[in-house]
C-alpha positions as CSV (number, residue, x, y, z in Angstrom):
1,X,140.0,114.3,135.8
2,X,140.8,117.5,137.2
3,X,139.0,121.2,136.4
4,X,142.1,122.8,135.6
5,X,143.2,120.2,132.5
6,X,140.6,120.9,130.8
7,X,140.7,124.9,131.3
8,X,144.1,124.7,130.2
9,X,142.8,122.4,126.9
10,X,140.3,124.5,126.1
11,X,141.8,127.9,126.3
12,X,144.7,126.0,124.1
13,X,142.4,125.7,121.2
14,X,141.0,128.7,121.6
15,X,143.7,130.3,121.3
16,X,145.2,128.1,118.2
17,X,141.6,127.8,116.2
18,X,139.6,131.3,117.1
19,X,141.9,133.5,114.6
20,X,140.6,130.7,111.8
21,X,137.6,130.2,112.6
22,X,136.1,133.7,113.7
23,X,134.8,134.8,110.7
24,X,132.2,132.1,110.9
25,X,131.0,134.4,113.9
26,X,130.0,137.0,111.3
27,X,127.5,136.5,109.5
28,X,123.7,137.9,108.6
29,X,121.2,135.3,107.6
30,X,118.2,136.3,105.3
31,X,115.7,133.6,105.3
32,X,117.5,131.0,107.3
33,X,117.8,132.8,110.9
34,X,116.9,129.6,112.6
35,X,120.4,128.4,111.6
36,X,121.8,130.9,113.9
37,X,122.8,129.0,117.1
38,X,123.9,125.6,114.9
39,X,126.2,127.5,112.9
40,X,127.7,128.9,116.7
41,X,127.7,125.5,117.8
42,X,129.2,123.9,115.2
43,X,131.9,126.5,115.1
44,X,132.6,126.1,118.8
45,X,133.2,122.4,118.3
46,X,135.9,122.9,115.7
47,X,137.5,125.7,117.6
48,X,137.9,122.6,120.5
49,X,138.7,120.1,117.8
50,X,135.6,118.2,118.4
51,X,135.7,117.1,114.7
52,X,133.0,113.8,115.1
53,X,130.6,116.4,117.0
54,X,131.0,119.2,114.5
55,X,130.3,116.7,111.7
56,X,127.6,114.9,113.0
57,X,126.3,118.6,114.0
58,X,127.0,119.5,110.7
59,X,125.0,116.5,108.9
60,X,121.8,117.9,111.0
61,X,122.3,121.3,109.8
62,X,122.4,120.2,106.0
63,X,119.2,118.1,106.1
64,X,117.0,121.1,107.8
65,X,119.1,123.7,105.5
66,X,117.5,121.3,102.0
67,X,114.4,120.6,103.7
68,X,113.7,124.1,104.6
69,X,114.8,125.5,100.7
70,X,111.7,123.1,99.5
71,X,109.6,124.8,102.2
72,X,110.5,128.1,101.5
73,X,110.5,127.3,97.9
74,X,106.5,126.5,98.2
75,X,105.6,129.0,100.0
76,X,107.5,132.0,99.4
77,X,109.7,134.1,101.5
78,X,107.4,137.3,101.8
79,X,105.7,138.6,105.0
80,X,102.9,135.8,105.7
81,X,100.2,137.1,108.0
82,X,100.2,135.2,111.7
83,X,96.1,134.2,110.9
84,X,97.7,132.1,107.8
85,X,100.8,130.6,109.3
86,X,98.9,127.3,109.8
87,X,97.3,127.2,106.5
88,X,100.4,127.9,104.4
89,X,103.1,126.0,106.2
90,X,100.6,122.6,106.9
91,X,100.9,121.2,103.1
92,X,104.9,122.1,102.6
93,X,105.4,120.3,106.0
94,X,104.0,117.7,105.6
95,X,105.9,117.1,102.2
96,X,109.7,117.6,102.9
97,X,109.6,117.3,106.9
98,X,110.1,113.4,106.8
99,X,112.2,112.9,103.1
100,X,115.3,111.5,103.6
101,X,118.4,113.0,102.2
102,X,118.9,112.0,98.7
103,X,115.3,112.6,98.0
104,X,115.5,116.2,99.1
105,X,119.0,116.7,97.2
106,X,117.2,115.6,94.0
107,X,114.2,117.6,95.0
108,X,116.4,120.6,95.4
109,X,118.2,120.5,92.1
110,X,114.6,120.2,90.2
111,X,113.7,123.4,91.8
112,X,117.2,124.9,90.8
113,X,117.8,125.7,94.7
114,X,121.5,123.7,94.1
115,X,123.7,123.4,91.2
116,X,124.6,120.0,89.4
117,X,128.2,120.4,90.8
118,X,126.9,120.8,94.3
119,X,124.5,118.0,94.0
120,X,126.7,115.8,92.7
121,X,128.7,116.0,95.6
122,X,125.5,115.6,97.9
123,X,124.5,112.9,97.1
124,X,128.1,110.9,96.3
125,X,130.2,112.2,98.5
126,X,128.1,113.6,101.7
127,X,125.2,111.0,101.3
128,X,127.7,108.4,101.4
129,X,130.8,109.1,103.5
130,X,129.5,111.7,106.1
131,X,126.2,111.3,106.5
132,X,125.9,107.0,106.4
133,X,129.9,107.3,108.1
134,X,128.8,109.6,111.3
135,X,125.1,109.8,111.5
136,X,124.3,106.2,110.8
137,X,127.4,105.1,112.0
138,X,128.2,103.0,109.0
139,X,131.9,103.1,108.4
140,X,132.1,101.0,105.4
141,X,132.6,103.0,102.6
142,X,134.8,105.5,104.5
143,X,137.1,102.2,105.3
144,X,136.4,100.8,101.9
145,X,140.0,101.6,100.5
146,X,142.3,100.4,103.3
147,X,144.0,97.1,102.4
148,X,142.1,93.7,103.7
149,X,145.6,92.8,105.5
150,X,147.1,95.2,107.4
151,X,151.1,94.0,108.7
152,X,151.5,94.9,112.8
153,X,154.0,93.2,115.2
154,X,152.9,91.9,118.6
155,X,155.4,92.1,121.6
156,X,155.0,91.2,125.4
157,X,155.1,93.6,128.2
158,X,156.1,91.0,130.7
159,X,158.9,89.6,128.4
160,X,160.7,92.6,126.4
161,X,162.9,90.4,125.2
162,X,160.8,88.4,123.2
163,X,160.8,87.9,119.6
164,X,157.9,90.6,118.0
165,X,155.4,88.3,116.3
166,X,153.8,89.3,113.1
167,X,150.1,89.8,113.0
168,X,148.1,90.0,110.0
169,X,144.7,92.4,111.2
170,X,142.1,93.5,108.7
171,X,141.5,97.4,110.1
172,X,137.7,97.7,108.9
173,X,136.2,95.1,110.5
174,X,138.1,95.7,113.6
175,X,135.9,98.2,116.1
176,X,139.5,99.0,117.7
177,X,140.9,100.7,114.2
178,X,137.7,101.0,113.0
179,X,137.4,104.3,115.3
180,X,141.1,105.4,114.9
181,X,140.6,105.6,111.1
182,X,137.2,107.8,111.4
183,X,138.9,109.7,113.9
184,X,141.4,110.5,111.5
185,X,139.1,111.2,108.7
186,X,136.8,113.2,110.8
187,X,139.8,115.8,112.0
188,X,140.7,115.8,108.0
189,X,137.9,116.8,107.1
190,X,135.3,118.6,109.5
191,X,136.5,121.8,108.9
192,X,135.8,121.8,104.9
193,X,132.7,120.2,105.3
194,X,131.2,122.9,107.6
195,X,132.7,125.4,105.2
196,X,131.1,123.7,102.0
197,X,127.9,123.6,104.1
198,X,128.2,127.0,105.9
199,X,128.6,128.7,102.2
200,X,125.9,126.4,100.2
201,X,123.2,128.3,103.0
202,X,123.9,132.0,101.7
203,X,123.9,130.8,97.9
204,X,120.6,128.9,99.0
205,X,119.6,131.7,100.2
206,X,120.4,133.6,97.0
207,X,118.7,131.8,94.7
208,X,115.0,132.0,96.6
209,X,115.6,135.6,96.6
210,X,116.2,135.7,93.1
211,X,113.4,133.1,92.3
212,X,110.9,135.7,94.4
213,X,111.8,138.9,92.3
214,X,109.8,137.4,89.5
């Protein structure tokens, strides 16, 4: 494929998406500064419609952004002298580096770093349709809903003139449709999932500092 089609594809997007999605350009991280060049590339992916990559990207940034509120939560988000890095950060690391998800969402509300609304939605709908869906590849719940028969017509390109013949296909079982339908649901959806994810950092963020006043 040539240099210039996809110049002219990205600039498209650019041009259509950047207005929307600039202001998640702007922003000043507190504790979190590591988040800094995901939350770019996210971004960039869903100003080129890149909507699989931005969630999948997007899955990575929520597991470090819970992991790291337990870590931070343990050892505080003062000035730590460089002699003590070691010694603080050994014990929290070894705790929360290797949880999987739903443990650290439950951790997270026990230590009132998220709200029962937001872990709620964690662990049913995130856990289960966008983390298992594009992480893990598991498109089974995301499918779960689609009818078991699925009515299509078959033709022949040789033969246009042949009677269409009715096909009955099951769409989650078959790869083909399989990736059409999480296609779909991935463009539907990327963009508030970032957003739920991108604002659930600064309120994160809120809460230690309001935890460390005391």
């Amino acid at each position: 494929m040539e240099k210039e089609i996809f110049r002219k594809s990205f600039i498209e997007k650019l041009d259509k998406n950047f207005p929307e999605q600039s202001k998640y350009f702007e922003f000043r991280l507190k504790i979190f500064c590591e988040f800094n060049t995901l939350i770019f590339e996210i971004n960039k992916c869903l100003i080129l419609e890149l909507s699989r990559a931005s969630i999948t990207l997007t899955n990575n940034l929520l597991e470090r952004l819970l992991k790291l509120a337990l870590i931070n939560n343990e050892t505080g988000i003062g000035p730590i002298e460089l002699e003590k890095w070691n010694e603080v950060f050994e014990e929290p690391n070894r705790k929360y580096n290797s949880i999987q998800l739903g443990k650290s969402i439950e951790l997270c509300k026990k230590h009132e770093l998220i709200s029962q609304a937001e872990k709620d939605y964690l662990f049913n709908i995130v856990r289960v349709l966008l983390r298992n869906g594009f992480s893990h590849s598991d498109s089974s719940e995301i499918l779960k809903d689609l009818p078991d028969e699925s009515v299509m017509f078959g033709g022949s390109f040789t033969d246009p003139n042949a009677d269409l013949k009715e096909v009955k296909i099951n769409q989650k079982i078959m790869p083909t449709f399989q990736a059409l339908q999480m296609e779909g649901f991935a463009k539907t959806n990327a963009k508030l999932y970032f957003k739920f994810v991108y604002d659930l950092i600064f309120k994160i963020e809120q809460r230690l500092i309001e935890k460390n006043k005391n």
